[in-house]
Backbone as ProteinMPNN parsed JSONL, in Angstrom:
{"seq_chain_A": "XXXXXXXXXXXXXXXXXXXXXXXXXXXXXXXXXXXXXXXXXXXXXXXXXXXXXXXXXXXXXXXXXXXXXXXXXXXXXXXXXXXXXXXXXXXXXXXXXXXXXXXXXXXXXXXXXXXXXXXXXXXXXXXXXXXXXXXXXXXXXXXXXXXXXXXXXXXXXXXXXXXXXXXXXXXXXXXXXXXXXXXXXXXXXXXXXXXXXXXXXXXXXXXXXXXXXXXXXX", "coords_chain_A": {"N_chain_A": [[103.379, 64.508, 25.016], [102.469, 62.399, 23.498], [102.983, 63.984, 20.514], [105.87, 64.12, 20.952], [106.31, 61.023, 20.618], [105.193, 60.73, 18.143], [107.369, 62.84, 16.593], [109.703, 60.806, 17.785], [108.81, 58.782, 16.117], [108.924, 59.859, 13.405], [111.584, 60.713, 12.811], [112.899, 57.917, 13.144], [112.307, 56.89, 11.28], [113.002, 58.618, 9.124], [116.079, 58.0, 9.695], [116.402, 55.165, 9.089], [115.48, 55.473, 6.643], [117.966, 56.076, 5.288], [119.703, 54.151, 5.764], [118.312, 52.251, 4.412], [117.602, 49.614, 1.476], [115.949, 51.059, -0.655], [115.845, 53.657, -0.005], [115.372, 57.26, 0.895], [116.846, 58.987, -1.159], [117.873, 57.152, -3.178], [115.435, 57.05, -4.523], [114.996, 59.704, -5.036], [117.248, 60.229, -7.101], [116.639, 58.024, -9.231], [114.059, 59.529, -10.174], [115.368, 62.319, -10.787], [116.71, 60.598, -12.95], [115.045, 59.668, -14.941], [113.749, 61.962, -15.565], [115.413, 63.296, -16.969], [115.849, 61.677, -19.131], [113.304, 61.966, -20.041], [113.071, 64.333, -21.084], [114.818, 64.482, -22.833], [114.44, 62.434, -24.924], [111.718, 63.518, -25.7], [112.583, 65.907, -26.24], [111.795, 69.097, -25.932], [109.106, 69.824, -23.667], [105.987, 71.595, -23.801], [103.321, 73.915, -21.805], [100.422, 72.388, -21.671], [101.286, 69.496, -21.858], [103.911, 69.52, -20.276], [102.357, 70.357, -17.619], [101.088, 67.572, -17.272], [102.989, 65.694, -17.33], [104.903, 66.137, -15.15], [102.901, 65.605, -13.11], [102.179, 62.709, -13.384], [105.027, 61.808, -13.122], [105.072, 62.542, -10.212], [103.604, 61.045, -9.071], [104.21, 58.32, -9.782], [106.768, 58.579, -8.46], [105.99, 58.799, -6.0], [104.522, 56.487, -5.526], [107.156, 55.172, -5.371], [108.453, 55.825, -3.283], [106.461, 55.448, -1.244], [105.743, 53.378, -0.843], [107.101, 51.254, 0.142], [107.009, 52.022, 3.343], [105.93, 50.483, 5.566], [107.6, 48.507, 4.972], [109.973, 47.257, 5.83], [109.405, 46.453, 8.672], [109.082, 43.843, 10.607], [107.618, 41.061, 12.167], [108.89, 40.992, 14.666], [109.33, 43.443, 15.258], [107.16, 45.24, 14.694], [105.111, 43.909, 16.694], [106.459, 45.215, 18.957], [105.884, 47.761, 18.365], [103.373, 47.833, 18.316], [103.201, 47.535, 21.395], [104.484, 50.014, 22.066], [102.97, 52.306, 20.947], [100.148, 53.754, 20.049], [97.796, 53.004, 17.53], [97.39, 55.61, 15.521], [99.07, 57.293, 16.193], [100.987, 56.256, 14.871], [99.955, 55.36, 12.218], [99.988, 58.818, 11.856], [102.421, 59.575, 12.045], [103.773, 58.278, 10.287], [102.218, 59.496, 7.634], [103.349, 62.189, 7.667], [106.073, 62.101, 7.749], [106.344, 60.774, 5.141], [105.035, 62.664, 3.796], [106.696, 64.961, 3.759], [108.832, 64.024, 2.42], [107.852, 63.953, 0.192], [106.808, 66.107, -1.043], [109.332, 67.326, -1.087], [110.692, 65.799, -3.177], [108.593, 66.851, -5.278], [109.244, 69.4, -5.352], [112.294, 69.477, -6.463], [111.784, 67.853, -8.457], [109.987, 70.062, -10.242], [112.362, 71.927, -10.3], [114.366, 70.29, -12.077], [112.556, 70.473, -14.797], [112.157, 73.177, -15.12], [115.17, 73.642, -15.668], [115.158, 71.962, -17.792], [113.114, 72.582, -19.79], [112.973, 75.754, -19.354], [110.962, 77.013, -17.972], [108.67, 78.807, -16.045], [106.439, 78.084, -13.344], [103.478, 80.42, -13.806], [101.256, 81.486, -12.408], [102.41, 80.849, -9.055], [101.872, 80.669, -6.644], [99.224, 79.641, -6.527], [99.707, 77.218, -7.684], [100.969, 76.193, -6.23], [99.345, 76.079, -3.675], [97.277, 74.125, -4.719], [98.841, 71.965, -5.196], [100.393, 70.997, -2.803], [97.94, 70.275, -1.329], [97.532, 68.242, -3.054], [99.743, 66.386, -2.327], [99.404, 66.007, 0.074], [96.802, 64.166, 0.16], [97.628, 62.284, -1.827], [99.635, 60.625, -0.524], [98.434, 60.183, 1.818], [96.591, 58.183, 0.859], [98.319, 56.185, -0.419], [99.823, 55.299, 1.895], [98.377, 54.562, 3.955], [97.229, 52.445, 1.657], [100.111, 50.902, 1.555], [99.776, 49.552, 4.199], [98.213, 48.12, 4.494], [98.787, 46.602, 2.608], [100.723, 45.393, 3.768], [101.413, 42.74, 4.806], [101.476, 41.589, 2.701], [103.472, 38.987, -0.092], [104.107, 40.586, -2.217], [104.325, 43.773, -2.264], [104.981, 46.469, -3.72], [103.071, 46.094, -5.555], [100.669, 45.632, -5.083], [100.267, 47.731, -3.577], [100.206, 49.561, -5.563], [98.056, 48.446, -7.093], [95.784, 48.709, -5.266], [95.67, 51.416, -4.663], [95.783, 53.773, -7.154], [93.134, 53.556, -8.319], [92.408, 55.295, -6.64], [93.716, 57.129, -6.717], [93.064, 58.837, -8.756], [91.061, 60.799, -9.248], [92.038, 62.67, -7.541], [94.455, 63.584, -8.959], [93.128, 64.22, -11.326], [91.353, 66.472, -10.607], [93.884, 68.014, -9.669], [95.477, 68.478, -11.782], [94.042, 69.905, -13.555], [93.779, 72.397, -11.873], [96.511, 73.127, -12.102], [96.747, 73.82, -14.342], [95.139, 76.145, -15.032], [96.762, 77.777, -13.053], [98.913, 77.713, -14.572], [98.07, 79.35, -16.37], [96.698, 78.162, -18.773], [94.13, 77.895, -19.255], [90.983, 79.874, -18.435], [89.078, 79.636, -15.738], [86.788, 80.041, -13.36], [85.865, 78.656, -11.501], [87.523, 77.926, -9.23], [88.135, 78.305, -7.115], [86.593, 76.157, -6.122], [87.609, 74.146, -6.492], [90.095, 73.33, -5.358], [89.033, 73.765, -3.338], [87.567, 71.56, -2.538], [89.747, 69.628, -3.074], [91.0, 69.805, -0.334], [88.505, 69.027, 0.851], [88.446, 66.435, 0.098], [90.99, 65.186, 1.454], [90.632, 65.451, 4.286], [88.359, 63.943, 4.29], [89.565, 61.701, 4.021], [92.012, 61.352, 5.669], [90.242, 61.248, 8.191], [88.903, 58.907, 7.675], [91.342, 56.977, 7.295], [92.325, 57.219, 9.705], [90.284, 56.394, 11.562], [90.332, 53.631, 10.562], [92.145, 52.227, 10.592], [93.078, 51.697, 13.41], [91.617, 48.947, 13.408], [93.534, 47.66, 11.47], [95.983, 47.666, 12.735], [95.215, 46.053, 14.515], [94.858, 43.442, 13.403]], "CA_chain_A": [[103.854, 63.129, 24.978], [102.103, 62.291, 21.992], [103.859, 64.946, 19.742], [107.099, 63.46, 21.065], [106.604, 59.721, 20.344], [105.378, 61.141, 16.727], [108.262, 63.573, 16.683], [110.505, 59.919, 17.358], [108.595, 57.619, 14.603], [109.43, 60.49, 12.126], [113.113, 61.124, 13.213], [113.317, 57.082, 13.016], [111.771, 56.757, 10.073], [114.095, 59.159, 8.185], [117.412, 57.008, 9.942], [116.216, 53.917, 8.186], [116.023, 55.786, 5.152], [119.752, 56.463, 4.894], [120.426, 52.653, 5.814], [117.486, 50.956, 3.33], [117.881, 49.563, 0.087], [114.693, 52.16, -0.825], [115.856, 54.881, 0.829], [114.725, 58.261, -0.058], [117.504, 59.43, -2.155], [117.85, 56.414, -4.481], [114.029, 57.638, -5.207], [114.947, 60.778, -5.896], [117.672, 59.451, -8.238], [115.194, 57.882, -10.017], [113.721, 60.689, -10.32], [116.321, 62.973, -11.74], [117.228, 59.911, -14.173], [113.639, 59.171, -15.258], [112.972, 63.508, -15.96], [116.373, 63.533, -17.567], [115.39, 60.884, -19.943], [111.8, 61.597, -20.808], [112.816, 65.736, -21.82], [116.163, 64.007, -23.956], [113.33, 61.798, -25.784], [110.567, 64.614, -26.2], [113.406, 67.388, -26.658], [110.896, 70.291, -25.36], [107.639, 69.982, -23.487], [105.959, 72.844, -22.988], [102.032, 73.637, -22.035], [99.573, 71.083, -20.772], [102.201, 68.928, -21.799], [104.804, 69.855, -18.976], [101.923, 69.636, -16.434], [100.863, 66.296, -17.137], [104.226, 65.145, -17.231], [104.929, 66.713, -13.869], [101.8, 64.81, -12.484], [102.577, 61.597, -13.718], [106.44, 61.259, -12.707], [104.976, 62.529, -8.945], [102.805, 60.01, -8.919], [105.292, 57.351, -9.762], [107.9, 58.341, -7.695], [105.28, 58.458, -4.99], [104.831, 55.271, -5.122], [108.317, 54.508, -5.055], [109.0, 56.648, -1.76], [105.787, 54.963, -0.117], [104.951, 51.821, -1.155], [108.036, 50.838, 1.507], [106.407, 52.587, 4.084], [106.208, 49.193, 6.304], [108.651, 46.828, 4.415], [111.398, 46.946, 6.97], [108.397, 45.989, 9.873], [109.251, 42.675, 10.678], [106.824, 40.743, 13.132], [109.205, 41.56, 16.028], [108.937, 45.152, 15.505], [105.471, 45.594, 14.587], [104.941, 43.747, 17.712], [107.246, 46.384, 19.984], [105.065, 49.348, 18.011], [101.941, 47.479, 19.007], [103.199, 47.871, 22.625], [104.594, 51.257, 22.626], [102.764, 53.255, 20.297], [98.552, 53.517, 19.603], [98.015, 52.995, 16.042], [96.661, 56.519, 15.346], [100.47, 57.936, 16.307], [102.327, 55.815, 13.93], [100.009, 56.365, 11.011], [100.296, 59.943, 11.831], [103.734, 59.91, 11.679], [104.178, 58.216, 8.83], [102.065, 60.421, 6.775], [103.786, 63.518, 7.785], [106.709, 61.966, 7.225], [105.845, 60.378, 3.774], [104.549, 64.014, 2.81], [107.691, 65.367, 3.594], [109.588, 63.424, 1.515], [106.903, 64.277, -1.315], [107.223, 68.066, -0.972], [110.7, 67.54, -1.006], [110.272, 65.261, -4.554], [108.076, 67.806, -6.219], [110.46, 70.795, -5.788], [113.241, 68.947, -7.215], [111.323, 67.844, -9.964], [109.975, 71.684, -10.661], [113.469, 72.793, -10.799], [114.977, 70.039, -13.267], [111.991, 70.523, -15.381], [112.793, 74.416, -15.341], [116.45, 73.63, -16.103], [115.09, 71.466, -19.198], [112.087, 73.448, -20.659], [112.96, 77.246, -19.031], [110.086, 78.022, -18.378], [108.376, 78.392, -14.667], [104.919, 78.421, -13.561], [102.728, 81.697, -14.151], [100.775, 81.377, -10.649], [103.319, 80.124, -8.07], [100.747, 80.497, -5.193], [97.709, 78.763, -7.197], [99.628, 75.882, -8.179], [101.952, 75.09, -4.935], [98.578, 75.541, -3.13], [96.971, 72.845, -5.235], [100.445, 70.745, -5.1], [100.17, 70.929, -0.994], [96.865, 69.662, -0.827], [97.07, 66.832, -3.389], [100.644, 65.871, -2.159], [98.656, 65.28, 1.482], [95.812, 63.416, -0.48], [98.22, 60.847, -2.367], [100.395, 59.996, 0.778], [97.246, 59.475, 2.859], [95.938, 56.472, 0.202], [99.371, 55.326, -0.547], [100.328, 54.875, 3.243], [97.218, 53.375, 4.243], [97.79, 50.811, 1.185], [101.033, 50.205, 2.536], [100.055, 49.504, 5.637], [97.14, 47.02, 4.17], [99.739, 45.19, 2.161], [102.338, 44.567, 4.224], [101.721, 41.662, 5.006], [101.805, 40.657, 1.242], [104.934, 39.382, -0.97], [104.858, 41.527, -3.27], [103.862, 44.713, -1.408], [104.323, 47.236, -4.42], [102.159, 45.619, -6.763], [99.564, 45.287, -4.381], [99.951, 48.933, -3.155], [100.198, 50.01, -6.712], [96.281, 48.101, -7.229], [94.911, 49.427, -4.404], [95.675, 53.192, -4.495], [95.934, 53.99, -8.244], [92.241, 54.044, -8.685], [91.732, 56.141, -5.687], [94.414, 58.817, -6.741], [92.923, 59.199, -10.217], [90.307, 61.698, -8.904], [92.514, 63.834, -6.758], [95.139, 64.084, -9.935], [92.507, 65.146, -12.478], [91.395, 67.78, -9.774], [95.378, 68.895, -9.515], [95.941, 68.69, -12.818], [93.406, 71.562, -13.414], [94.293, 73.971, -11.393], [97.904, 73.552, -12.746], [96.65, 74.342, -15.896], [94.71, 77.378, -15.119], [97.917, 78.109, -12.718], [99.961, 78.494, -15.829], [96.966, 80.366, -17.036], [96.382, 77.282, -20.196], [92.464, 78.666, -19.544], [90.594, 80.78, -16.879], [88.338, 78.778, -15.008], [86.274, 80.973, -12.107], [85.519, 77.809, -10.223], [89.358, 77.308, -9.088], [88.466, 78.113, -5.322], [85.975, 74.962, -5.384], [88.582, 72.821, -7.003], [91.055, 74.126, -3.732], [88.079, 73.284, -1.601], [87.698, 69.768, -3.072], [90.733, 68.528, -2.758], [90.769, 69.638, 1.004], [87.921, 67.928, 1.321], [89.115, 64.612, 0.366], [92.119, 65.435, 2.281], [89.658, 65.374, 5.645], [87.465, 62.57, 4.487], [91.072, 60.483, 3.693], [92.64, 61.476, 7.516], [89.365, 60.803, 8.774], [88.813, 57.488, 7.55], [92.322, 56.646, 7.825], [92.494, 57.376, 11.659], [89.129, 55.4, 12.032], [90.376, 52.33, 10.136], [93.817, 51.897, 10.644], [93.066, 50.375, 14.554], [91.274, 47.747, 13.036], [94.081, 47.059, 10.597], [96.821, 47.313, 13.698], [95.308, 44.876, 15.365], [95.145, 42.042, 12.704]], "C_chain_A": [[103.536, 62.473, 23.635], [102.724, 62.845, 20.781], [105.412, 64.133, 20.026], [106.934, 62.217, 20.687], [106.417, 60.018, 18.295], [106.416, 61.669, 15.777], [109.675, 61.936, 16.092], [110.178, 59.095, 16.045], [109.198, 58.527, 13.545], [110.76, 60.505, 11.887], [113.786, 59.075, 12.463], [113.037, 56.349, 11.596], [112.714, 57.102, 8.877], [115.767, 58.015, 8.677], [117.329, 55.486, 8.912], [116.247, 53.921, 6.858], [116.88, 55.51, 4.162], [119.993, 55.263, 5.161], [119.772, 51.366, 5.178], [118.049, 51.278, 2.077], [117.152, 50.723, -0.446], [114.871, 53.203, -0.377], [115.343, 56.232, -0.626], [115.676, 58.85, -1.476], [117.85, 58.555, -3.262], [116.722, 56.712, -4.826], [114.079, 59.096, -5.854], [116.074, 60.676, -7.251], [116.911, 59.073, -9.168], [114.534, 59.163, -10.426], [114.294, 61.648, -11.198], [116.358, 62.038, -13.1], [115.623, 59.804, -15.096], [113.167, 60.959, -16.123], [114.069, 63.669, -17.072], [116.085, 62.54, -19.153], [113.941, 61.13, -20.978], [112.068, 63.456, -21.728], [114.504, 65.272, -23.044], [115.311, 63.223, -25.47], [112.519, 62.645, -26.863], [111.34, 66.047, -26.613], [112.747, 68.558, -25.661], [109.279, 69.889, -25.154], [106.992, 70.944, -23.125], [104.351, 72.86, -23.018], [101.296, 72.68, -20.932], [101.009, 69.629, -20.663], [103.06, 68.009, -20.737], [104.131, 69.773, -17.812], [101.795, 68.333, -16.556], [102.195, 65.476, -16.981], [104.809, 65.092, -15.985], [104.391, 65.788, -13.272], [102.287, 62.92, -12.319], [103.914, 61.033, -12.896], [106.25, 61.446, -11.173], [104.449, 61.895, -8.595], [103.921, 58.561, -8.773], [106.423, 56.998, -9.038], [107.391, 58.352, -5.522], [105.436, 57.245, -4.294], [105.951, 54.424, -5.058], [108.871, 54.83, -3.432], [108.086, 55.853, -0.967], [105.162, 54.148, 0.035], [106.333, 50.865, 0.048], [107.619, 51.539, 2.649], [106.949, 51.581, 5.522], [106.57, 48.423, 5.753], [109.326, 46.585, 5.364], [110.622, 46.466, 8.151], [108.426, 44.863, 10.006], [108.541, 42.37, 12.134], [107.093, 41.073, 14.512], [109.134, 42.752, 16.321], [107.615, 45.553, 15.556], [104.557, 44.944, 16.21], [105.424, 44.913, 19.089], [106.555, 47.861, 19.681], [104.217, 49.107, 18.528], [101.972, 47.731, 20.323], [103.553, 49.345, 22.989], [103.506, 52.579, 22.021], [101.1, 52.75, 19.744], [98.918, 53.581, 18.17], [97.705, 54.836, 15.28], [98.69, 57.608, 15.376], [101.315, 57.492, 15.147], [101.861, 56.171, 12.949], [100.31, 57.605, 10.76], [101.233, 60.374, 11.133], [104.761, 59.623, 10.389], [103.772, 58.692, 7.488], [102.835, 61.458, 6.753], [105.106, 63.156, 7.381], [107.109, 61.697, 5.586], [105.507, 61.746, 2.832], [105.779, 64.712, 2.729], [108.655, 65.433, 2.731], [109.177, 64.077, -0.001], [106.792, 65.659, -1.982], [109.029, 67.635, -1.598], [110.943, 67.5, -3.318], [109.973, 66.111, -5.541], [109.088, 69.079, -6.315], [111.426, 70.347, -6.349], [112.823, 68.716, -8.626], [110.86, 69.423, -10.767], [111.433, 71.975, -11.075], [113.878, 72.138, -12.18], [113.763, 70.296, -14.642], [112.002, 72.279, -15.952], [114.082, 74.668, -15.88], [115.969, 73.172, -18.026], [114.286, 72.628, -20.373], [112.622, 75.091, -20.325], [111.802, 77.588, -18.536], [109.115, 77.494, -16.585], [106.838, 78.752, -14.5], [104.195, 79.563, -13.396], [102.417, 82.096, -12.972], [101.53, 80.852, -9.702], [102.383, 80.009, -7.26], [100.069, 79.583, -5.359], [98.725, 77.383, -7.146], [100.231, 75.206, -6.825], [100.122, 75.05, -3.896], [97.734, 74.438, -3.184], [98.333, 72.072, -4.992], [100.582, 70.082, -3.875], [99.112, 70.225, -0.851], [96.792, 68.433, -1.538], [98.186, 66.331, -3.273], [99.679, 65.185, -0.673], [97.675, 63.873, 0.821], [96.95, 61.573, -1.057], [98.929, 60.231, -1.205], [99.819, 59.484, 1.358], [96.978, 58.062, 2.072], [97.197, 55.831, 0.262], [100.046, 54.36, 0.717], [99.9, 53.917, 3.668], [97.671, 51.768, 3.734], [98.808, 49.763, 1.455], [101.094, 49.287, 3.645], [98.641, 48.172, 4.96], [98.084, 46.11, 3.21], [100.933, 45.069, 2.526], [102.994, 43.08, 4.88], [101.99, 40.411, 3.773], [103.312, 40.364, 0.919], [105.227, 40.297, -1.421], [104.115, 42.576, -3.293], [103.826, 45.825, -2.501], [104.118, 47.19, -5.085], [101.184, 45.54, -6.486], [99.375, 47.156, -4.286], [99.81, 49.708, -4.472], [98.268, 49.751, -7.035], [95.623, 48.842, -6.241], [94.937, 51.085, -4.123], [95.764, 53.489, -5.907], [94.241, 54.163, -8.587], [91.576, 55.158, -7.676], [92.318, 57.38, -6.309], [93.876, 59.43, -8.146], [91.945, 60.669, -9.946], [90.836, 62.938, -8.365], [93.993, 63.985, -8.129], [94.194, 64.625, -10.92], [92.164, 66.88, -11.731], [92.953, 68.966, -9.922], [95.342, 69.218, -10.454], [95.293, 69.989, -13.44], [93.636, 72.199, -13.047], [95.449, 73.961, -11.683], [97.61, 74.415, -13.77], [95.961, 75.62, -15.867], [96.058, 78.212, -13.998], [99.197, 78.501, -13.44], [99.313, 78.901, -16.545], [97.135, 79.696, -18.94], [94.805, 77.812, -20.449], [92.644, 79.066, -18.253], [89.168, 79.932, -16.555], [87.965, 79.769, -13.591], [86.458, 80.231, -11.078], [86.659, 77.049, -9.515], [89.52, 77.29, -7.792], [88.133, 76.778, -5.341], [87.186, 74.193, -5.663], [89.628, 72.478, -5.586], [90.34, 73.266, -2.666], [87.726, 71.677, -1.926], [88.361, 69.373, -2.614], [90.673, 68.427, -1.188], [89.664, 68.987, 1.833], [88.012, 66.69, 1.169], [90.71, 64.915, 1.235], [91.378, 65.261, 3.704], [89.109, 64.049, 5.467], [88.933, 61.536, 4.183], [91.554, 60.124, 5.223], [91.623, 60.641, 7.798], [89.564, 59.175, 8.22], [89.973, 56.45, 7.755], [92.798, 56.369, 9.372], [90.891, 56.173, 12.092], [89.649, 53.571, 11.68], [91.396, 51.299, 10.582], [94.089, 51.244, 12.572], [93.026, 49.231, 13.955], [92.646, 47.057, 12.034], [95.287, 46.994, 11.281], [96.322, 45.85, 14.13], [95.336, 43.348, 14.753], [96.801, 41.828, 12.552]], "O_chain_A": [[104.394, 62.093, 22.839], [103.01, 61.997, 19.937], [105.942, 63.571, 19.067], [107.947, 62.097, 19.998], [107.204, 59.65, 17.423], [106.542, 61.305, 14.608], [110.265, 61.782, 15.023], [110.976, 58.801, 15.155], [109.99, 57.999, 12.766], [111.145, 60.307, 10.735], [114.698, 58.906, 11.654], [113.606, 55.381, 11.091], [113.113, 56.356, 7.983], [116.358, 57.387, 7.799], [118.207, 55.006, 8.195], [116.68, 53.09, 6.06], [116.857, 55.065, 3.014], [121.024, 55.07, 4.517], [120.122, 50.186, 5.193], [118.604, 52.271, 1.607], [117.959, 51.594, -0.773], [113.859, 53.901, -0.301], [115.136, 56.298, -1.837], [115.193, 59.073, -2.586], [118.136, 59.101, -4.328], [116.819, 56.689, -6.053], [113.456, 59.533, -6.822], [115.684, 61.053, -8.356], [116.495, 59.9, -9.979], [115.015, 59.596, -11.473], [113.791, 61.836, -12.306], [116.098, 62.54, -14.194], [115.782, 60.072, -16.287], [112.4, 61.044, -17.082], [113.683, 64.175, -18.126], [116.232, 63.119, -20.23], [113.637, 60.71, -22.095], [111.427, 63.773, -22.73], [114.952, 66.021, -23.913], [115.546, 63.431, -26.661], [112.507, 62.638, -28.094], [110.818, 67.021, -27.157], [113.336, 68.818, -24.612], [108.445, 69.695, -26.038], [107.292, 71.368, -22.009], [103.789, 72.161, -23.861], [101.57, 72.387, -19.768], [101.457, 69.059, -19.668], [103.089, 66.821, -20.418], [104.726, 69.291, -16.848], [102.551, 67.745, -15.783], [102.11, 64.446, -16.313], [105.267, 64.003, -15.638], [105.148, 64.954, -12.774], [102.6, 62.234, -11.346], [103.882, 60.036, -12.175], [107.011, 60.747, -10.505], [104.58, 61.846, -7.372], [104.255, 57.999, -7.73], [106.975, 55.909, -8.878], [107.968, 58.112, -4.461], [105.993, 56.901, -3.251], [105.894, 53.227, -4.776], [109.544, 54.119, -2.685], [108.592, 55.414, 0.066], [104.204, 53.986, 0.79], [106.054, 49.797, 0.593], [108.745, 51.627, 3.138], [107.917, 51.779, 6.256], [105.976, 47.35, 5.852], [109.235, 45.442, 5.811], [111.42, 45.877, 8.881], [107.49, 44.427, 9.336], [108.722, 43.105, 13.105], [106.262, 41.346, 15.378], [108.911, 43.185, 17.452], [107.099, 46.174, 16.485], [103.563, 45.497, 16.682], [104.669, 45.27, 19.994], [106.604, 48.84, 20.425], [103.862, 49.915, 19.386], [100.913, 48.173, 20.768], [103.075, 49.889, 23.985], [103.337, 53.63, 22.639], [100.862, 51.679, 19.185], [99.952, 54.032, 17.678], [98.089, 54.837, 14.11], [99.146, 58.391, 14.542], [102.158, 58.185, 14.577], [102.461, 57.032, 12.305], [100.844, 57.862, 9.681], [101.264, 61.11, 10.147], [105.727, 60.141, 9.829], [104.43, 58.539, 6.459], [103.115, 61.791, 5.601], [105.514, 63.927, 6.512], [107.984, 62.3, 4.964], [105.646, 61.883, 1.616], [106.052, 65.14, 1.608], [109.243, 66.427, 2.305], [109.863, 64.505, -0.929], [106.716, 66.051, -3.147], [109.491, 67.893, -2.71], [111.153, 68.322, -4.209], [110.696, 66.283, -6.522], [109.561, 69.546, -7.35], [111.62, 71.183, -7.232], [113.304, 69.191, -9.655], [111.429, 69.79, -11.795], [111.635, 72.268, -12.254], [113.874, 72.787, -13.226], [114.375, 70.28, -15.71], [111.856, 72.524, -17.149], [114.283, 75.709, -16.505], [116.277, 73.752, -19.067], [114.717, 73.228, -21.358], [112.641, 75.732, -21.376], [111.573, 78.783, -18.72], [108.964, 76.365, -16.117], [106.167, 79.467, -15.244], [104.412, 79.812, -12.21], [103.088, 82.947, -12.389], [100.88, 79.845, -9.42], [101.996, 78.842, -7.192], [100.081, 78.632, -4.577], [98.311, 76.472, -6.429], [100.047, 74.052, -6.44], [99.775, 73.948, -3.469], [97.392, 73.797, -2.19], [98.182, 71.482, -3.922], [100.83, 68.881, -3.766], [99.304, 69.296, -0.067], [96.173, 67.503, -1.021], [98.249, 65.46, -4.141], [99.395, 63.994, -0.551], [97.965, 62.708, 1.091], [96.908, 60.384, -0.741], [98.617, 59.053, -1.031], [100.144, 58.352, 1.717], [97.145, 56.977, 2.629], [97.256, 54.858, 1.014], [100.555, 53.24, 0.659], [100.396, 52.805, 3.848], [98.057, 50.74, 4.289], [98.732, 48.54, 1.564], [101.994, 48.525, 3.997], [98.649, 47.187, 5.698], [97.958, 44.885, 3.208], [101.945, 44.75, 1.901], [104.071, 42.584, 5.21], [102.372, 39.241, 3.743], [104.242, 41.048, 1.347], [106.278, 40.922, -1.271], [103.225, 42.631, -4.142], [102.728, 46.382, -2.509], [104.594, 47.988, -5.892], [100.379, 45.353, -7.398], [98.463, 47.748, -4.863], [99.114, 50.712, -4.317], [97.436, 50.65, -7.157], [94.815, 49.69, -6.618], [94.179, 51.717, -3.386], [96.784, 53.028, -5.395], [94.078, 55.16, -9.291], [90.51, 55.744, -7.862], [91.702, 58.437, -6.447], [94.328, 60.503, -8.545], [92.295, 61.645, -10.609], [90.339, 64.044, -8.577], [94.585, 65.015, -7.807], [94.582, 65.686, -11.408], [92.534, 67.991, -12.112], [93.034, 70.17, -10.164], [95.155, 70.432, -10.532], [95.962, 70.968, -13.771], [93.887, 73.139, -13.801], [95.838, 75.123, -11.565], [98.117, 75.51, -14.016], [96.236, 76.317, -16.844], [96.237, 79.394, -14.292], [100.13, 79.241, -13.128], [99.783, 78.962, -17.681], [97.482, 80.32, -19.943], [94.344, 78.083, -21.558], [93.512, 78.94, -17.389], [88.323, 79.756, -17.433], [88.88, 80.165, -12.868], [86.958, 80.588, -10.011], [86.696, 75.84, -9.286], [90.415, 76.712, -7.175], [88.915, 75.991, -4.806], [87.664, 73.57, -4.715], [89.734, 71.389, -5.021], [90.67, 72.536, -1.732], [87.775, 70.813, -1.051], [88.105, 68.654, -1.648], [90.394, 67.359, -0.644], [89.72, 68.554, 2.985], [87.689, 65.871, 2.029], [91.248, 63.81, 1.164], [92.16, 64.538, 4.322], [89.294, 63.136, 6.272], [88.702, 60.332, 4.298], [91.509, 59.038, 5.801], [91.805, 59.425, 7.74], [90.522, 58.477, 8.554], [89.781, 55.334, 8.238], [93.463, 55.481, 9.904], [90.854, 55.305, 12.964], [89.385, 52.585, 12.368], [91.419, 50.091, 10.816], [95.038, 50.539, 12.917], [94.0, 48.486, 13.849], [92.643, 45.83, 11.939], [96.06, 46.252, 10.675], [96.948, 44.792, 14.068], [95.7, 42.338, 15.355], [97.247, 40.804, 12.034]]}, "name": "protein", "num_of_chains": 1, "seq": "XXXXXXXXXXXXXXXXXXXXXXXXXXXXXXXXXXXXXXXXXXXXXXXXXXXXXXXXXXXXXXXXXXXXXXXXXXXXXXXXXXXXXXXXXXXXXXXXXXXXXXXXXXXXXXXXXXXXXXXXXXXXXXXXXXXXXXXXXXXXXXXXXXXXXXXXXXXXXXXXXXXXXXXXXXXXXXXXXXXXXXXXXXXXXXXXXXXXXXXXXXXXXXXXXXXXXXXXXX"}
């Protein structure tokens, strides 16, 4: 029963998509136009370069995909969730959904960035396994913030302040193991880095699922 009401927030989640101003594919637009632009500028990035660049534009378009999270939640709805649905289900669902999207994001961006430069990453395993764990990590803060400024005006300027110093930690982490993922150096300690992130990935859920009553019920 649970799985199914999660199952619907996600399903309904994506429908609203396709009928918001914000929807996901004007973000990935963005996206394309924004990668298309910055390798027309720089001509060829290649190196540390091309990761950081990577990092950066997923970050950005992050927060374009999930800083609307709860915009469309208007008091009468958020009221009708409050009755059907524990709070613990909807965040759920809107992480998993939100990550979805973000997976989706990053492979798109990999490819046009392969179309521009040629050139693909050394470790495929190493780096999508880092990519997986700090795509979970940014969604979790970003959501949250969402969901703590939605009752603001100007919701992604707020969500922008409040998650931007959190994600700085779990991108320097990524950004490393990219770089030893396209073998830029060899670094031994590349499991802990792995095991890091998954641990803020636990302590994020966790605290998220603990908090996020209290921030239903206001």
């Amino acid at each position: 029963m649970v799985l199914k009401r999660i199952h619907y927030i996600i399903a309904k989640d994506f429908t609203i998509d396709r009928r918001d101003k914000y929807s996901f594919l004007s973000s990935l637009l963005y996206l394309a136009a924004i990668t298309f632009v910055v390798y027309k500028v720089f001509n060829n990035l290649n190196g540390p370069t091309r990761i950081g660049i990577f990092w950066i534009l997923l970050v950005f378009t992050a927060i374009n995909i999930v800083s609307h999270s709860f915009s469309y939640h208007s008091k009468k709805r958020k009221l009708l969730y409050y009755q059907l649905y524990k709070p613990e289900e909807l965040i759920i669902a809107k992480i998993i959904a939100n990550v979805i999207k973000l997976l989706i994001a990053g492979v798109i961006l990999l490819g046009l960035q392969y179309i521009f430069s040629e050139e693909w990453i050394k470790n495929s395993s190493l780096f999508f396994m880092a990519y997986g764990l700090a795509v979970i990590g940014v969604v979790v803060i970003l959501t949250l913030s969402s969901a703590l400024s939605s009752y603001a005006q100007d919701q992604s300027a707020l969500v922008s302040v409040l998650s931007l110093p959190l994600l700085i930690p779990i991108l320097l982490i990524a950004m490393r193991v990219s770089l030893i993922a396209d073998r830029m150096f060899v670094d031994t300690a590349v499991d802990n880095y792995l095991m890091m992130l998954l641990g803020i990935d636990i302590l994020l859920i966790s605290l998220t699922v603990i908090f996020i009553p209290i921030i239903w019920k206001s």
